[in-house]
C-alpha positions, 0 to 999 in steps of 0.5 A: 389134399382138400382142407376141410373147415369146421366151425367150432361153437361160439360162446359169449366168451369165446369167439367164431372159430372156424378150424382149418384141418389138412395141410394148409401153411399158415403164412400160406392161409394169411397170404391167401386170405389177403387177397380179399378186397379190404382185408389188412394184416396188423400184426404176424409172429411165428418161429422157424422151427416150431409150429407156433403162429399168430396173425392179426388181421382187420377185415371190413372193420372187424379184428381177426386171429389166425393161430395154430394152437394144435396141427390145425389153423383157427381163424377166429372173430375177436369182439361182440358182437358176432357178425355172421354174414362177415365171419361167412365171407372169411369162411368161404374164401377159406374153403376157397383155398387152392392147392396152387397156393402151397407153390407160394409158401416160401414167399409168403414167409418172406412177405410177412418177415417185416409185419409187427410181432404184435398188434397195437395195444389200442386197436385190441382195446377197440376190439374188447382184447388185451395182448395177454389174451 
């Protein structure tokens, strides 16, 4: 089953969002998404028994989220101001997403077991964020 994106709208108080619908693991997507050259996980929380999950990741400078609010995965761009053409390269390499990967979903559990729940408090301040948020 192909995973379909689409972009919910940004505002000036909230960020690009692009939605990810079909069946896609998170810790999959984060796995899959590390792939791209500079991209570096910060920060991963999730719980074996619900669907709740959290991932902070920079790319190219830039502080990500990747949770699942709903049955859905949003990958949305933390700060001011918006960077379109690096949002794009997220969203593209998403949309890129091969159904080889779903063979992978144990492992990347495991490959993330030792990240930080958190990001640190300092690198969300560079990025206009607070833990609470």
């Amino acid at each position: 089953m192909p995973l379909r994106t689409q972009r919910l709208r940004a505002t000036e108080e909230e960020p690009n969002t692009l939605e990810v619908s079909g069946l896609a693991p998170a810790s999959t997507m984060l796995w899959h998404l590390s792939r791209l050259p500079g991209l570096r996980v910060i920060a991963k929380k999730s719980w074996a028994l619900t669907d709740d999950f959290e991932a902070y990741f920079l790319y190219r400078g830039r502080l990500f989220v990747m949770s699942t609010p709903f049955v859905h995965v949003w990958i949305s761009l933390l700060g001011q101001p918006t960077d379109e053409q690096l949002f794009s390269e997220v969203e593209k390499h998403v949309q890129h997403f091969s159904a080889w990967a779903y063979l992978l979903a144990p492992l990347a559990v495991v490959r993330y077991v030792f990240t930080p729940f958190n990001p640190p408090a300092e690198l969300l301040q560079q990025h206009g964020q607070s833990l609470a948020s």
